[in-house]
C-alpha positions in Angstrom: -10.9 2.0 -9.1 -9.1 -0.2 -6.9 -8.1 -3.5 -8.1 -10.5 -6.2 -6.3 -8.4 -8.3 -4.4 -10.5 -10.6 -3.8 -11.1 -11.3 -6.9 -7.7 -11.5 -8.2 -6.5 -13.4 -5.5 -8.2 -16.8 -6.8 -8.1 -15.8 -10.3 -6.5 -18.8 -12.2 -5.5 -18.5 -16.0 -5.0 -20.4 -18.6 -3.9 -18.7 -21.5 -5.3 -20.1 -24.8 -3.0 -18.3 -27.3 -1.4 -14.7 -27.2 -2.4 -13.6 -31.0 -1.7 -10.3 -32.9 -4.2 -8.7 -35.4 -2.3 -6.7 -38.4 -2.7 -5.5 -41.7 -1.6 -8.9 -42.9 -4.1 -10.9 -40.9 -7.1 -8.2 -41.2 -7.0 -8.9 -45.4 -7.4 -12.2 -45.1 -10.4 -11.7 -42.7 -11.8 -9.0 -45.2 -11.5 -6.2 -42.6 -14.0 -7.7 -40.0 -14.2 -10.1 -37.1 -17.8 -11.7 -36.5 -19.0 -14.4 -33.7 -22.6 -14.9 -33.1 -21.4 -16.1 -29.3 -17.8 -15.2 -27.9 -16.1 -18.7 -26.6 -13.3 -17.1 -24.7 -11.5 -14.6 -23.4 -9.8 -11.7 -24.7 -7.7 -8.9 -23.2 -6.2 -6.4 -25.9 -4.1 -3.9 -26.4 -4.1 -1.3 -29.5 -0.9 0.0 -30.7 -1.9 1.1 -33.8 -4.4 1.7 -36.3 -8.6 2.4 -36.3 -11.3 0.2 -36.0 -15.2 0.2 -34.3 -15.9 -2.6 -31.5 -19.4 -3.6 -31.0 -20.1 -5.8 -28.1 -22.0 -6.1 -24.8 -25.1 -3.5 -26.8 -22.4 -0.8 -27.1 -20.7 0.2 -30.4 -17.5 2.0 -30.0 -14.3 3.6 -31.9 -11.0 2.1 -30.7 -7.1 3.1 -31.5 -3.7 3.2 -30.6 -3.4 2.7 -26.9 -6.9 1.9 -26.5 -7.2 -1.4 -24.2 -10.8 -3.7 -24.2 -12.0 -7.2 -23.6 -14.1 -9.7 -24.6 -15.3 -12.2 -22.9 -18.0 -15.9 -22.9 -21.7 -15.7 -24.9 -22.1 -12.5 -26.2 -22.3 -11.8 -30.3 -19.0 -9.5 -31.1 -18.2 -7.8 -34.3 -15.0 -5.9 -34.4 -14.6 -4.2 -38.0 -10.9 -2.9 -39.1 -10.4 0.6 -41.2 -9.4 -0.9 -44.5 -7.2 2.6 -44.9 -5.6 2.5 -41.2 -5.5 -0.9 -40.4 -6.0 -1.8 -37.0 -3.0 -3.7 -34.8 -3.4 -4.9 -31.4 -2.1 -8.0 -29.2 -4.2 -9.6 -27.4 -4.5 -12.7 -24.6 -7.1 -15.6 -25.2 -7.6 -17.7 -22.1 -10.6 -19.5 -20.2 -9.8 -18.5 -16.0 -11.5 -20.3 -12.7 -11.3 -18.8 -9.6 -10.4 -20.7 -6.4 -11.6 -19.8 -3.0 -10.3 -21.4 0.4 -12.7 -22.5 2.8 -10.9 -23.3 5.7 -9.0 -26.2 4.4 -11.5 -27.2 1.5 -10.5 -25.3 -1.9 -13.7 -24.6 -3.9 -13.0 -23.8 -7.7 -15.6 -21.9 -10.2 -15.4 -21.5 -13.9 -16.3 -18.1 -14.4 -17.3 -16.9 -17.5 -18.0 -12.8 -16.8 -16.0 -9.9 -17.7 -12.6 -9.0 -15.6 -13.4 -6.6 -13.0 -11.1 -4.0 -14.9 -11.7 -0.1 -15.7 -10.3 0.1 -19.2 -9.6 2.7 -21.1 -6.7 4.4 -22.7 -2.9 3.6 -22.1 -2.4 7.1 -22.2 1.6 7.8 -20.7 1.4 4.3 -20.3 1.3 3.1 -23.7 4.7 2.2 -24.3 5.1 0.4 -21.0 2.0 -1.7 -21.8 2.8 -2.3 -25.5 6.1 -3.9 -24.4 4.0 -6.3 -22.0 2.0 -7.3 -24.6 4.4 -7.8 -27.3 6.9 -9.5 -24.8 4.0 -12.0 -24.3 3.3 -12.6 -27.6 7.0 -13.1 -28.6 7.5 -15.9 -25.5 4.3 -17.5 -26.7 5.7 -17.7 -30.3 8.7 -18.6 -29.8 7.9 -21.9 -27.2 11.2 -21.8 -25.4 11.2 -23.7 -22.2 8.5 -22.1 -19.5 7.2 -20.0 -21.6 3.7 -20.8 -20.6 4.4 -19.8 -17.4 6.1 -16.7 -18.4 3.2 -15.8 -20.5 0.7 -15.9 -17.3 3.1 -13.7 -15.4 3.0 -11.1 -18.7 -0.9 -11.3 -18.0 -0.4 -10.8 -14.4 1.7 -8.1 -15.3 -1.0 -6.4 -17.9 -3.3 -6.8 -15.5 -1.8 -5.0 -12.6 -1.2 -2.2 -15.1 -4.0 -1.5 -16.1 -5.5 -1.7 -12.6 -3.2 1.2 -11.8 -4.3 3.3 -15.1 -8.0 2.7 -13.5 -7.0 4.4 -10.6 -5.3 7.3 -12.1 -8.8 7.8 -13.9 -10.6 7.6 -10.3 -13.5 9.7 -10.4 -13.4 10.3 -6.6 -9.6 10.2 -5.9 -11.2 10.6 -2.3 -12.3 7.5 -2.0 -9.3 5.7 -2.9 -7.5 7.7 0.0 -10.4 7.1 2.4 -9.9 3.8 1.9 -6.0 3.6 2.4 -6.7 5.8 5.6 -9.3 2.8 7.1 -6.0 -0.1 6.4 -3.7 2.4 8.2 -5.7 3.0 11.1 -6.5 -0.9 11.2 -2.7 -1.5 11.2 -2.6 0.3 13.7 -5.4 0.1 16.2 -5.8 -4.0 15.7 -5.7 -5.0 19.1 -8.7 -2.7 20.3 -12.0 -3.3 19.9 -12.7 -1.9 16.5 -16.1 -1.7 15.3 -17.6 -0.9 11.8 -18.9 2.1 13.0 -15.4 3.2 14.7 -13.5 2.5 11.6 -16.1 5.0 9.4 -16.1 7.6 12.2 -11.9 7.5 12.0 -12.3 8.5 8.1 -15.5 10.7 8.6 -17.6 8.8 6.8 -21.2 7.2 7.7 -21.4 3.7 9.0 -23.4 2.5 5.8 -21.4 4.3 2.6 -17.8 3.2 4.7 -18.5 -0.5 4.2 -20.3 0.1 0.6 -16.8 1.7 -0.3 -14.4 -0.3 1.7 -16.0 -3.3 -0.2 -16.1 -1.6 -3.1 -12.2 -1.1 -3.3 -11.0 -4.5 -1.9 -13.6 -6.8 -2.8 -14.4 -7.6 1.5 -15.6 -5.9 4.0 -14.0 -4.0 6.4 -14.6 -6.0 9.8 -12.7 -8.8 7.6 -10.6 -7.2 6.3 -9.2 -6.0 10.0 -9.6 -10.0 10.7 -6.9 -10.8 8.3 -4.8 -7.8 10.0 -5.1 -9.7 13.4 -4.9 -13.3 12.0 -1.7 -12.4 10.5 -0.5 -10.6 13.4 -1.5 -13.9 15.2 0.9 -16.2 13.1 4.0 -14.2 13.9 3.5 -14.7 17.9 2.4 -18.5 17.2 5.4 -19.0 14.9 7.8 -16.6 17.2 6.8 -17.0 21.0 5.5 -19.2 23.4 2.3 -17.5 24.5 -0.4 -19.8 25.6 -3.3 -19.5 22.4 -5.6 -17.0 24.9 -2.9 -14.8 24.9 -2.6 -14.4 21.7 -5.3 -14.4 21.0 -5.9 -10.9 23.2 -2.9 -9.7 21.8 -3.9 -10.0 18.4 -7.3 -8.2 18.9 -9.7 -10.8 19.6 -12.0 -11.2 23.3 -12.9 -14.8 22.6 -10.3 -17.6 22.1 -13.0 -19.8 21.2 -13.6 -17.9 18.3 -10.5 -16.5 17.5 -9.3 -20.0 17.0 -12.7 -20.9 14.6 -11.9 -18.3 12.2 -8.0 -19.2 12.5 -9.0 -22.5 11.4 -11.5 -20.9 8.8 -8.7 -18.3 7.1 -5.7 -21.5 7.3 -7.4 -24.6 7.0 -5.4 -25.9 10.6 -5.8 -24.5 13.8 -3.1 -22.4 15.6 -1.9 -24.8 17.6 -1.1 -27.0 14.4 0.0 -24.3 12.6 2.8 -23.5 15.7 3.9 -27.4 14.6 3.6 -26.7 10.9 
């Protein structure tokens, strides 16, 4: 699984406590964890110990280098072996995510889970253990920043894990597929590409291309190559002298008219106010 971009990219945090779960804390809790409806969010991390997890209608066994979440409105019950006690770190936040719309920003609480393939650690366990435990140590010890420190950690869990997901793709394929699609896009911008040429230059059919393009960058591929060209765009506006139209054409787009609405769209200013800018 690719990470969703999309989603990531106006994913806001803000982290509620980093807490650990040990021996210590799990007899004073009499070995169990019980909420008739979550309030937050939780991203864990097991580095030791045994335990059952049941949430979102499954029930299931967790252990060292296991990773889950939790997140808003569900009941959650997460039992601790009394023999093995389980240990894991975890982050508690609330996140919003924030979308541009040309130059209006539009912010959402989002309760739902992470769009994350989770699993186990595996050879990543004691990279991921340090992330976590780094995170918990800045947010317990309150030194200046920390907070902000503590949102990179998550950041930095986050992108981890993303990358375990896709070592655990079950059509490594896809993922190369997908990577082939960008490449040809960087390359071929200033043509007229069209969905269907962008799925024949991968061999795949017009309609499962743009189910899997979306699927592993959270947009679709016709935008995707629009942010290819829009970017191309701001280097000749920033760099050059070319009327707009031209740039326009070299950038990949017929109409100026309309190159210049979606400018405005992606940037919130136009291009000539962005050459100013």
């Amino acid at each position: 699984m690719m990470m969703d971009y999309e989603f990531f990219n106006g994913f806001t945090p803000r982290i509620i406590e980093v807490a650990i779960r040990n021996k210590q804390v799990w007899e004073q809790l009499d070995y169990q964890i019980a909420r008739e409806r979550t309030g937050v969010h939780s991203l864990a991390y097991v580095y030791s110990g045994e335990g059952v997890l049941a949430f979102d209608g499954e029930e299931k066994s967790i252990g060292p280098g296991d990773l889950f979440q939790i997140w808003p409105g569900l009941p959650m019950r997460l039992t601790s072996s009394r023999s093995n006690p389980l240990h894991f770190y975890s982050f508690l936040f609330q996140y919003r995510t924030i979308q541009w719309e040309g130059g209006t920003m539009l912010s959402r609480e989002a309760s739902g889970r992470l769009p994350l393939q989770l699993g186990n650690a595996g050879s990543e366990q004691m990279v991921l253990e340090s992330v976590f435990r780094e995170a918990y140590e800045l947010w317990h010890d309150k030194n200046n920043g920390y907070e902000w420190h503590v949102k990179l950690q998550l950041l930095n869990a986050i992108q981890l894990i993303q990358r375990l997901g896709a070592n655990r793709e079950d059509h490594p394929g896809a993922v190369t597929a997908v990577q082939k699609a960008i490449q040809y896009m960087k390359q071929s911008f200033k043509e007229n590409l069209t969905r269907d040429q962008l799925a024949e230059s991968i061999s795949l059919s017009p309609g499962y291309f743009s189910v899997l393009f979306k699927a592993h960058t959270g947009i679709s591929p016709i935008r995707y190559l629009n942010k290819i060209r829009i970017d191309h765009s701001k280097l000749l506006l920033r760099n050059t002298d070319l009327p707009i139209k031209e740039i326009a054409e070299e950038s990949g787009f017929e109409d100026s008219f309309y190159f210049s609405r979606l400018f405005q769209k992606e940037t919130g200013m136009s291009p000539r106010d962005f050459r100013k800018s």
